[in-house]
Every structure is written in structure tokens, then in C-alpha cells.
N, C-alpha and C positions, 0 to 999 in steps of 0.2 A: 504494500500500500504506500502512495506517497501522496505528499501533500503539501501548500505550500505553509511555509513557517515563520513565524514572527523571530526576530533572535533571539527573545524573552524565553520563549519556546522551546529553541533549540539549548539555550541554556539550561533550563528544566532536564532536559533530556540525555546532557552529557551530565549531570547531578544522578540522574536515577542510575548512569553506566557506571558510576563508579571515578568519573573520570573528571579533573580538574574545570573548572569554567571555562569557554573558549570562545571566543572571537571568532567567529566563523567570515573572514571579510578573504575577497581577491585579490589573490596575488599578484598577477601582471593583466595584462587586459588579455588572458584567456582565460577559460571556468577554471575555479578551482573547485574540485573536491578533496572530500573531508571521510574517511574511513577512521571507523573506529572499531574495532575488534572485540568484544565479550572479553571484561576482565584486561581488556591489554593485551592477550596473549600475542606471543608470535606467529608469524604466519612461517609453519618449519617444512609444511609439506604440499608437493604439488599433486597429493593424489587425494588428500582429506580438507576438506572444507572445514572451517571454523563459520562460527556468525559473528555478524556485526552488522552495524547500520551507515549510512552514508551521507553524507551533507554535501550538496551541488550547487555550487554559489555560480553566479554568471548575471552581471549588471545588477541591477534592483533584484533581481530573483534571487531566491534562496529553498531549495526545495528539499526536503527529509525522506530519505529512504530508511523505514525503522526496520527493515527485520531484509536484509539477506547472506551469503553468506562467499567468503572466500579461502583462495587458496593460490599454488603456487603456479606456473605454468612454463612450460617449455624443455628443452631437453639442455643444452648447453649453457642455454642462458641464464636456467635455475640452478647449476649447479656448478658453473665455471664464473660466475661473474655478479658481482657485488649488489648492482645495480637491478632487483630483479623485476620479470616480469608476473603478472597476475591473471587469475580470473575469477569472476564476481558470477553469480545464479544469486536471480533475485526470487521470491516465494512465488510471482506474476507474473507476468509477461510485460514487457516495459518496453515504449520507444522513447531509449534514453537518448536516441541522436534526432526525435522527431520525425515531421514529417516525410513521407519517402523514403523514411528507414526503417530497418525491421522493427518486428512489437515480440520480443523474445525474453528468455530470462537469463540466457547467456549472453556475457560479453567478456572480451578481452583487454585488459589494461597495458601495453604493451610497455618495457622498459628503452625499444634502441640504443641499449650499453654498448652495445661495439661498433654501434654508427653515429661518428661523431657529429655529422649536420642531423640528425635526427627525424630526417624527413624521407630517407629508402625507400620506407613501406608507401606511407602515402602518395610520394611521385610514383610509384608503380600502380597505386588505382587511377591516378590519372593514365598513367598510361593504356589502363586495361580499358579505360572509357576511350581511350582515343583512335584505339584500333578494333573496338565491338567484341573486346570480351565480353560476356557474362559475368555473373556474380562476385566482382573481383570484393574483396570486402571494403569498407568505408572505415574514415580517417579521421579523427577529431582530437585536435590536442587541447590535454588540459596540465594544470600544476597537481600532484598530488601530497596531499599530507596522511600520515598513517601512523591512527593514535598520536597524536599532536605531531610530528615529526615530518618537518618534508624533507620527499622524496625525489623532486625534480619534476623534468618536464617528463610527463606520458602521453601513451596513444591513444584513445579509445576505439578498439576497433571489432566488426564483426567477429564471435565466433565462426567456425566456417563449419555449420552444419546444414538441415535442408529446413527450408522455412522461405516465407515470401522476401524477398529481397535479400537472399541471401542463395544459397543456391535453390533456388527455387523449381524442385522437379515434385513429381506425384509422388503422396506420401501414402505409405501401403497399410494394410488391416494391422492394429496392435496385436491382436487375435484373427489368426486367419481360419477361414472356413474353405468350405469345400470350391465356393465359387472367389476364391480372391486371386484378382491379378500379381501376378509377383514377378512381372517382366521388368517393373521398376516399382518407384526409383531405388536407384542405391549409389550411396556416394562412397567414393573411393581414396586407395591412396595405395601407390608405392612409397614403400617405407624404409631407409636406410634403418631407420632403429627398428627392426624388426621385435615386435615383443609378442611372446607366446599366452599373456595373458588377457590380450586384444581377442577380439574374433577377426579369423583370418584366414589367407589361403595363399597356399604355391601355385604359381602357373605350371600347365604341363608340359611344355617346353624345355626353356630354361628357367625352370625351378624360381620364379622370382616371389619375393613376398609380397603381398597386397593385403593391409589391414581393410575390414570393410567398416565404414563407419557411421553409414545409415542402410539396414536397420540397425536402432539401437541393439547391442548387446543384451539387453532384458527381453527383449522381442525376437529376434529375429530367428527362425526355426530351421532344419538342418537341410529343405527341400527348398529354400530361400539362400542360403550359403550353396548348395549343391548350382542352382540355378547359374548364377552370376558366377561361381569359380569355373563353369564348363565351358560359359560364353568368352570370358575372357580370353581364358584356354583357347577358345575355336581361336580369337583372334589371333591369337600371337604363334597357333599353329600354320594360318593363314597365311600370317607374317614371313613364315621362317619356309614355308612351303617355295616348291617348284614355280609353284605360280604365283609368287608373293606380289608380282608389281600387275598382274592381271585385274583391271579393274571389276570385275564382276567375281573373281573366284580368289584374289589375295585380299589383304588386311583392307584393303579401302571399303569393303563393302561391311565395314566394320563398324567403321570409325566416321565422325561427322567431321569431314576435312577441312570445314572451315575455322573453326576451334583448333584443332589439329595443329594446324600450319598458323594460327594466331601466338597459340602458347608457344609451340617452337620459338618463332620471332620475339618472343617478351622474355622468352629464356635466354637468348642471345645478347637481345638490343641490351639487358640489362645484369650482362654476365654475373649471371645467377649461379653461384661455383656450386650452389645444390639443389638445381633445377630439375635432376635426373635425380639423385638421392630422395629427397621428398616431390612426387609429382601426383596431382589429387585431379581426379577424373570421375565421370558421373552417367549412368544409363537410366533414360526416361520409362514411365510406361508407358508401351505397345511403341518402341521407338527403340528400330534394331540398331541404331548405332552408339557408340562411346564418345560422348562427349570430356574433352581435357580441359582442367578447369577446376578451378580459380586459382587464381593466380595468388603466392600465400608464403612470406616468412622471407622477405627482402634487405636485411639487414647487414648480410656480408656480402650482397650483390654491388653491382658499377663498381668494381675495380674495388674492393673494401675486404680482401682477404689474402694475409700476407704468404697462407701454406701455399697456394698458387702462384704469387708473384704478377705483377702486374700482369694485364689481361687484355687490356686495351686494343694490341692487335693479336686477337687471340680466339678461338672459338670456344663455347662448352664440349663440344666436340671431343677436342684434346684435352680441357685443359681441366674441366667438369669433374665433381664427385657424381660417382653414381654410376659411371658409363659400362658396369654389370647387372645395374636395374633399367630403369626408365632407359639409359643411354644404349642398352642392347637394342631396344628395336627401333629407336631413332637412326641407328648407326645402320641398320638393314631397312630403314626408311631408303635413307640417303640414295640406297642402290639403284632405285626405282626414279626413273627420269620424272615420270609426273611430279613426285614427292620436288623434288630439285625445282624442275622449272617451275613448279607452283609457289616455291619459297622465293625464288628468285621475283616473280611478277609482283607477290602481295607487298614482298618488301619494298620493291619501287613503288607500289601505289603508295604505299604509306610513309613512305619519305618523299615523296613528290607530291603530299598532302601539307604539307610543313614539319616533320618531326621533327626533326632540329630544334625549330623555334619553336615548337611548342611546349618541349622538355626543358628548355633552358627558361621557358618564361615561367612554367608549372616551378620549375625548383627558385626563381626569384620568388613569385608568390608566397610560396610554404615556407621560405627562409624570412620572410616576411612577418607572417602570421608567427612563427616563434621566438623574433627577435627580441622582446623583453623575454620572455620566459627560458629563451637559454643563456641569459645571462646568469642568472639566479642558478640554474641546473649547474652549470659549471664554475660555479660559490660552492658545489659541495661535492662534486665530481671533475676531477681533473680534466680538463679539455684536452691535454698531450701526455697523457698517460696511457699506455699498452694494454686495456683491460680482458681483451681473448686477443686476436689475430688480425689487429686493424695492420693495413699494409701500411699506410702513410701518416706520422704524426705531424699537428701542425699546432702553432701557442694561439690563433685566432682560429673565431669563426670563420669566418668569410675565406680564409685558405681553404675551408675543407667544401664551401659553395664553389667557389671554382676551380677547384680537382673538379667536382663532379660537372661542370660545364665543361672542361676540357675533356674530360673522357669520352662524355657526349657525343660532343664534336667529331673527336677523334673515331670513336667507338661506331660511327655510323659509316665514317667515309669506308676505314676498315669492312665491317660487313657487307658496304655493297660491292666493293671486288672483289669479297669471297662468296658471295652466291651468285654472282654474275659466274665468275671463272665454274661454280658447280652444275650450272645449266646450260641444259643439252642446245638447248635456244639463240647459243652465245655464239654457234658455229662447231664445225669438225667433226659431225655425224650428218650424212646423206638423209635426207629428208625420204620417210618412207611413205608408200600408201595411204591415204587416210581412213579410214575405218571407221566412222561415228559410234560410240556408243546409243544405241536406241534410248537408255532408261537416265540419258542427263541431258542437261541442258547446257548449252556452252557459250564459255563468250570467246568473242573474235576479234583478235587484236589487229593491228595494225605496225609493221615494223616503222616506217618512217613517225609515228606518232608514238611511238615508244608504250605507254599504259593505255593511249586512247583507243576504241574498239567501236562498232559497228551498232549505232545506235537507231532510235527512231526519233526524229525532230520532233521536238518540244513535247518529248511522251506521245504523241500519236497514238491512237489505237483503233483506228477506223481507215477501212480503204481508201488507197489515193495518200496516207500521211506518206511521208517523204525521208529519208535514211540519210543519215548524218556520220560524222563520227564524233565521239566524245570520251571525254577523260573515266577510266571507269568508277563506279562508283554502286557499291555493294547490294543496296537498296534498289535499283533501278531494274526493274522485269522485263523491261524493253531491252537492254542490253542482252537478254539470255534468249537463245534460240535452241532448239530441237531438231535434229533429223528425219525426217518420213522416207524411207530409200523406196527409189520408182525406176525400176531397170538399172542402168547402171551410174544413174543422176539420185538426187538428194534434193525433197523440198527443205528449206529453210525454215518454221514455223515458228514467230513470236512468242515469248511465252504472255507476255503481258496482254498482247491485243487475239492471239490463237491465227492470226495471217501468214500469210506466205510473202516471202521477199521476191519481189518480182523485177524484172527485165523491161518497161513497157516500149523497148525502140519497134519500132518497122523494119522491115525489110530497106524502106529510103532513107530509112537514117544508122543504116551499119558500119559507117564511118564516122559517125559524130557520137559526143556524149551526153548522154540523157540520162538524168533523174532517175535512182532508184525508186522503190514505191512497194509498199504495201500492198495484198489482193487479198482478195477470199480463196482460200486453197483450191486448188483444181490441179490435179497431178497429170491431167490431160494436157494441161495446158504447159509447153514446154518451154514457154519464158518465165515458171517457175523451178524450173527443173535447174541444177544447180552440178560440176563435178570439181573436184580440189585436185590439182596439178601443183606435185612436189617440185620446186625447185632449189637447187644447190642442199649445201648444208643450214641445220640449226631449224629446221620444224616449220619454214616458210613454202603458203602456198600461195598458186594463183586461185581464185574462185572464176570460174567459165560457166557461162551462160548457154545451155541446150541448145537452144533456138537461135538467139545471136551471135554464136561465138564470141563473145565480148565479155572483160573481165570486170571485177569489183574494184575500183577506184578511188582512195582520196584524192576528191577534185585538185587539181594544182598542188600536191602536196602541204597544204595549210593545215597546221596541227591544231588550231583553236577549236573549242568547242561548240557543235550546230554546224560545221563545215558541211557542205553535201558531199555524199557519196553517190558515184555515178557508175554508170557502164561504159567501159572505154574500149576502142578498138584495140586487138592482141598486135601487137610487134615485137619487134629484136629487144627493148627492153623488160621484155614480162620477169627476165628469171632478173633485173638486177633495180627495176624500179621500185623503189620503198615503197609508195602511194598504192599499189599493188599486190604487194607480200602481203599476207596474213597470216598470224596462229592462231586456230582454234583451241580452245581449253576448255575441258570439262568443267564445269563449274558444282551446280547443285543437283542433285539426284534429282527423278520425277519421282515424286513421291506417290505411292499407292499403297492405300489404304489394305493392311494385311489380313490375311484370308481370300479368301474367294469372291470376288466381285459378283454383283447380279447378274446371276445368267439362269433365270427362270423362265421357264417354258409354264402349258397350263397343266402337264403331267408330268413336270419333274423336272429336278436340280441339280445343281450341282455342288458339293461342298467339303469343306476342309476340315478335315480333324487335329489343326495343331497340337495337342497333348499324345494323342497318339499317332501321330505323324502318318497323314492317307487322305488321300482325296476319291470321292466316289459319288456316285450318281444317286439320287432317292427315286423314288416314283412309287404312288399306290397300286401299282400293277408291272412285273420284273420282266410281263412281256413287253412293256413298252422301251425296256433297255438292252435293243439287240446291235445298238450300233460302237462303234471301236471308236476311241479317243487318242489324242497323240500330244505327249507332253514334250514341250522345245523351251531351249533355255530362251535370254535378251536377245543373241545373236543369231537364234532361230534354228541351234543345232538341234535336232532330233534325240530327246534323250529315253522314251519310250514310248509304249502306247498300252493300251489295257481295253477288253472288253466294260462295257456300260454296266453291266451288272455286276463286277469283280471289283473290288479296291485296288487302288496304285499305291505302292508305299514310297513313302518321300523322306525317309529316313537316312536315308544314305544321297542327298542333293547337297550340294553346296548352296552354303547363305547365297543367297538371290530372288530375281522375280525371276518366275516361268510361265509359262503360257498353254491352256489346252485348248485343242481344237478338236471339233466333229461334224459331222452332217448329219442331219435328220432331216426326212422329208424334203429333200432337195435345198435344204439352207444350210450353210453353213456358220457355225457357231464357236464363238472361243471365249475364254475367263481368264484372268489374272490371277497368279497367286503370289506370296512372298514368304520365302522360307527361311 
């Protein structure tokens, strides 16, 4: 319960604890809080909670937290270093950071003793807002006192467990029944301190430890651990398999790539020497992939750990703890050209977004907002004193602000020559065949425009809008296109407007350039029909129009965004004109809804037994099921058939969607499934 309090009040209140009269007033112009412990005691352990109450001053307010309870928290920090960190469980559920922030009863008080600007963690949620993580946790400094005695400057920061605004997935039956979903959520964690008295599990692979840490331990049941350790499993069998970098039969069909290749990038950008030691990941329910995620415990990251030695031009790669956990299947990521060149593109988008400036502005700001209150913190904590493994000491503030602008700086120009040089994109592999995958959607880059790709002017979604290029930009549906393959051509199909990219020249204007354009699909129609001609090395194609022979065009090469895109006559520059090159890249899965899609007839179905893994026909009459079925994977190989009346076992398919098909009565009929 809290409420607000008179000081008269809160006087009364440290009287009834035992505890001298106190002034409850602000320290510097951020909140202070005020703990006070039962009795005094010490807080000696990070696994048993004591009680106590709280006093949170901030401006005219003053507000009493009388009944919750704390204890120690962390692994090194509570046990190697003076200065320590905490964690607070209030009796209720509390939004102690307000609105837009969770209403939970945990929180974390965090100490940053071995980060001397004190701001690591919180420049890294900025960071995780800036590149579309999820759930990265929230930052609030305050002064703390503990039992009259301060403590210096702290964090207040999410715990990181599942709840609204926090990592926010489906929270499953405390009590499961015979119908409860338990495909999610569960939140995760590779764990360098592996402890056996977690609930937890080995991958079947390379034997890695993964503590699970929603469901709670009080709840969570042995068909729920069984669940989630097998899926893992598949994945990282996926991983290590023959076909690991195969997009529909390796790890990708696993894992939600776009987190994937986010966290990579924030484990880099901000050389996190225990990115791969501790890595926390999370599966949705009825939502087959793995999400990685949040981003969590940034203290000896940007160059701030002296067992490694400066990092600056350095990857986690090499230089990382961890790289026999997490860093095993990063390191068999890497193998896999898409893994590379996806890291390579997102990284330019997001430094051609501002990163620079916006990490240097984010750490002026925060050094900001601490600047009285780390004066006072460093009144009772040495500022160039060695308290675990800080690499660099310095007598002022503002030296250890700009280390971390320098590293910055430095730290970005570094990674973009090292994922440039790691993709395939860059040159010096022969440009193969193109192959679309059916079940994604893709964007389509543009070499001479470097990030910018194949748009539709001012969002268009209606026939006749008109085809631009522009910078890409994550949120945009128009930038993503689909394959429909039609002989040995490709309609292009919008995802946002559901059109085809059309050709609209004449036969009188096959030497001139005309405006792209939007249509209504029509696979008949061969100036939607579309083929990609490899040229040289590094993944660049030409796009060729069926019907015109004429290819896809940044008009006059102008890289600005709303440029038109046109069709241009083919010549001697097709294989070395920029304005002409493109790479397609898979972007987002098409997502379909798992199980059996509707494919109801008026005497019979079709449907899927997930639990007992089989698909099979119903019908109130078994003479009506005399006809043969034939199940193909995405790419349309033939992977069985089965009479109508018999079950198909789908036990032995690899994670993917598949497709049935039949005839009855002269119509031919197909469903969707996802295994």
C-alpha cells in the first residue's frame, strides 16, 4: 500500500521502526529514496528477502511505501564489489516509474560499481528503442539512503521477467489442465553461471545450459520443461545440421530474424564482453519462432572491461565470454551468407539512420540528468579506484563521458568494415540463380542507392500508384513484396496494397522509359511477369520484364527518397549500371495461421492433429473419402500422398509450412499447414 505523506507522518513512522527521527528531504534534483530495513538489519543475502519500508521523495512529493521487502542481487556485483546492487518485491503490484511502465512488484535497484559514468545500462535502452528492440528494461536514477546511510547514485530498473511492458508474451495456466496451451510463453536464458538449483535444461546438441525463467519455478510442470527443452533442441539441431543455412529446413525457420540480427548488432555496437555468457530469449504462444531478447546487465560493456583489453577495434566474436554458449551458434550463424548479409544491410540502415549522433547525444543527456548526483556518489566512492575490472581509470567525470564518445565513434567506423568485409554482397562470389522463397516476403535493394529499395510512392495502395525508391524503413509494407512463380517468370505482389508491379510501356515505347505502376494481379498478363538475371559477383540482379524486355530502373540514378522507378531499355551497361542492380532479401515470413486452414467441403474436412502429429480427412460417410491427397513442402517438392480415408503422419516433417492437395469431383482442392 502507498500513500502520500505529511513529514509529521513519516516521522511517526521511522518512531514506531525503531529508528532515529529523519528528515526525509532531496538530495540532488533527482528522487531520493529512503529504505529502511526491520530493526536495521543488514541486507547479507541475495537469495532471502528481509522487510522494510520505503520513503520516495521527488519535488513537493513524498510518498511511503510501508510494508515491502528486500535483498541482495547479482552475481559478481554482490559479491566482488562494495558498492552493491539490490532488489525490492513490494506486497502489490506498483508502477513505481509510472505511467507507460510496468504495475509489478519487482524491481531492480541497480549499483553500476564498475561503470564509472554510471549510465551503460541506460544508454543501452536507449539504444534498444532506437533500433526496435523489444522489452529492453527502463532506467531511472535516483540517490539512495539505506537505514539513514547513503548509498550513492542508483538505477531503478525493470526486473526482467514476463508482464506488460516488460517482456510482454502470453502468460500460461498456474494450474494446467487438460486443455492449456503451453507452446508459450517462456522466457529464457543462456546462462554462464549455470546453477542446478534453477529449473533448467541442456541443449541436445552441444550440451548448452539454458535456465528457464518463466514458468515460475513453483508452477511450471515436467510436460512444460519437456516442451520448450525439445524445441530448443530442434533448433540448435537445425543449426548444426547439413542444412543449417537452408531457409525453410535450418535454424531460420526457428528463430524471428528480426530480433535475431537486432540483439547481434547491440551485442557488438556495444561490446558487451558477456553478450554470449548471459543471452535471455523468449517463445510466444502458438508462435513457432524464438525470439532474442532483452537486452540486460551492460555494465562492463563499450570498452569497460580490462580481462579483455581494449575492444574498440574488436568483435565479441573473438574477443567475447561465452563463445561455448550463446557464441556457438552465432559462430555457425556466421556460416550462412543470409545470417552475414542481413547483418551487414541492418547495420547500414541503422547507422545511416544517425547512430553516431544519436548515442553521443543519448550519453550527453544521461550524463546530464546525473550530474549533481554523481558528485555526491563519488564523496563516498572513489571515482579512480579499480573496484572489479574497469579497463581505464580517470580523476574526473567527464574523462570517462568521453572514453565513451570516443569509443563510439571509433567503435562504429570499426564494425562497418567488419560486416561489410563479412558479406557475401561486398563482391567475390558469382551471383547465383535466384530462387524466391514462396512463404516470405522480400525487400529489394538497390546497389547504387546503397539501403534504399523498391518502394511505392507516397504508400500507394491502389492501381495506377506509381514505384519509387526509398530509404528503407522497417515499418513500411509497401517496401515488402512476395513471389507468385508463373512458368518460368515471377509476379511481384505488394504486400501492403496485395498488386502486382507492373511494366505499363507498349510495344511504341520499347525504347523509352516509362513509369512503373501498380495493377491488379493477372498472371496472364505478361507485363506482370517479372525474371532476375545474375550479374557478376556479390548477389546483384537485373529485374526483366516478360513482355518488354526492359529492366527495373533508378531513374537517372538519384538516391533521394520518392525518386521514380522506371523500365528502361536493356544495353551493354545492364551487368555494371548501379541504377539497375538489385538485391533481393528475404525479409518477414508470410505468416499463416497454424493448423489446417479452411478447407470445408459440405461432406467433409480436413484436419490436423498437432498433439498427435497426423492430418486426415472426417466425413459422416468413409465412402465419401475414396480420393488420394499429396503432401509438398514451400518449394513444392512432393513429400507424400495418402488415401482420404487413412491418416498421414507428420511426425517425422521438418519445422515448416506444407501444402495438401486433391481433386474431388472434378475441382481441385488444397490447405495449408504449419509444423
Amino acid at each position: 500500500m502507498k500513500r502520500l505523506f505529511l513529514l509529521l507522518t513519516v516521522f511517526f513512522t521511522a518512531v514506531m521502526y525503531g529508528l532515529a527521527a529523519v528528515s526525509y528531504t532531496q538530495l540532488t534534483d533527482l528522487p531520493t529514496i529512503y529504505i529502511n530495513t526491520e530493526n536495521s538489519q543488514s541486507i547479507t543475502s541475495k537469495d532471502i528477502y528481509i522487510y522494510a519500508t520505503m520513503v520516495y521523495v521527488d519535488g513537493g512529493s513524498v510518498v511511503q511505501y510501508d510494508s515491502l521487502q528486500i535483498r541482495g542481487r547479482g552475481n559478481s556485483t554482490w559479491t566482488s564489489m562494495p558498492k552493491k546492487s539490490y532488489r525490492i518485491k513490494f506486497n502489490a503490484k506498483e508502477k513505481l516509474l509510472g505511467k507507460g511502465y510496468a504495475n509489478a512488484k519487482s524491481w531492480t535497484l541497480l549499483a553500476n560499481c564498475t561503470d564509472k559514468s554510471m549510465i551503460r545500462n541506460a544508454l543501452t535502452r536507449n539504444l534498444g528503442e532506437f533500433i526496435s528492440m523489444k522489452n529492453t528494461p527502463a532506467a531511472k536514477f535516483v540517490d539512495l539512503y539505506l537505514n539513514g546511510t547513503y548509498q550513492g547514485t542508483y538505477q531503478i530498473s525493470d526486473q526482467v521477467e514476463v508482464r506488460q511492458h516488460r517482456v510482454d508474451i502470453s502468460e500460461q495456466d498456474e494450474a494446467l489442465t487438460a486443455s492449456s496451451n503451453i507452446t508459450g510463453g517462456y522466457l529464457l536464458e543462456v546462462d554462464g553461471f549455470a546453477d542446478i538449483n534453477e529449473k533448467y535444461f541442456y541443449t541436445g546438441t552441444k550440451d548448452i545450459y539454458v535456465r528457464i525463467h518463466y514458468p515460475d519455478e513453483d508452477y511450471i510442470q515436467p510436460n512444460q520443461i519437456s516442451y520448450i527443452s525439445n524445441y530448443v533442441s530442434a533448433f540448435e539441431k537445425a543449426l548444426f545440421s547439413t542444412k543449417f543455412d537452408d531457409a525453410l529446413n535450418g535454424y531460420r525457420s526457428y528463430v524471428d530474424s528480426t530480433s535475431l540480427v537486432n540483439w547481434y548488432i547491440a551485442t557488438e555496437m556495444t561490446a558487451n564482453v558477456d553478450g554470449f555468457w548471459s543471452t535471455y530469449f523468449y517463445k510466444n504462444q502458438d508462435d513457432y519462432h524464438l525470439y532474442f531478447g532483452p537486452l540486460w546487465d551492460y555494465d562492463i560493456a563499450y570498452n569497460n572491461c580490462s580481462r579483455t583489453g581494449d575492444v574498440t577495434n574488436a568483435l565479441m566474436m573473438d574477443k567475447g565470454y561465452g563463445l561455448n554458449l550463446t557464441g556457438t551458434w552465432v559462430t555457425q550463424m556466421w556460416k550462412d551468407k543470409w545470417f552475414a548479409n542481413r547483418v551487414n544491410t541492418r547495420w547500414k540502415e541503422i547507422v545511416d539512420a544517425g547512430l553516431n549522433n544519436y548515442l553521443t547525444s543519448k550519453t550527453d543527456s544521461l550524463a546530464s540528468v546525473v550530474a549533481k548526483s554523481e558528485v555526491e556518489n563519488y564523496k563516498k566512492w572513489s571515482i579512480s579506484y579499480r573496484y572489479y575490472n574497469e579497463l581505464i581509470l580517470h580523476s574526473s567525470y567527464k574523462d570517462y563521458i568521453d572514453d565513451l564518445h570516443n569509443f563510439i565513434s571509433n567503435h562504429i567506423t570499426y564494425l562497418t568494415k567488419q560486416f561489410a568485409s563479412r558479406s557475401t554482397t561486398t563482391g567475390g562470389t558469382a551471383t547465383q540463380a535466384f530462387t524466391p522463397l514462396t512463404n516470405y516476403y522480400y525487400r529489394i535493394y538497390n546497389k547504387g542507392a546503397s539501403i534504399a529499395l523498391i518502394d511505392v510512392t507516397n504508400s500507394g495502395t491502389t492501381t495506377g500508384s506509381t514505384i519509387c525508391i526509398y530509404a528503407s524503413t522497417l515499418d513500411h509494407q509497401t517496401q515488402q513484396w512476395s513471389f507468385v512463380k508463373s512458368g518460368n517468370y515471377y509476379q511481384m505482389i505488394n504486400r501492403a496494397s496485395g498488386l502486382a508491379l507492373s511494366d505499363p510501356s507498349t510495344t511504341t515505347q520499347s525504347n523509352t522509359a516509362v513509369q512503373l505502376v501498380l495493377a491488379v494481379p493477372n498472371s496472364a498478363d505478361s507485363r506482370q511477369l517479372w525474371s532476375f538475371v545474375p550479374q557478376g559477383t556479390g548477389g546483384y540482379y537485373n529485374i526483366k520484364n516478360a513482355s518488354t524486355g526492359k529492366l527495373v530502373n533508378n531513374s537517372g540514378h538519384i538516391t533521394t527518397n520518392g525518386n521514380s522507378i522506371i523500365s528502361y531499355p536493356s544495353n551493354y551497361t545492364d551487368a555494371t549500371s548501379e541504377a539497375r542492380l538489385w538485391i533481393p532479401e528475404a525479409d518477414d515470413e508470410i505468416t499463416i495461421p497454424s493448423g489446417i486452414e479452411s478447407a470445408n467441403d459440405i461432406d467433409y474436412a480436413l484436419t490436423y492433429n498437432k498433439e498427435l502429429q497426423f492430418i486426415h480427412f472426417i466425413s459422416p460417410s468413409l465412402s465419401d473419402l475414396t480420393f488420394k491427397a499429396t503432401v509438398v513442402n514451400s518449394n513444392g517438392t512432393k513429400i507424400g500422398e495418402f488415401k482420404a480415408s487413412d491418416e498421414f503422419s507428420t511426425a517425422d516433417l521438418q519445422h515448416g509450412m506444407y501444402i495438401v492437395t486433391w481433386n474431388i469431383a472434378g475441382h481441385s482442392r488444397s490447405s495449408k499447414f504449419m509444423k
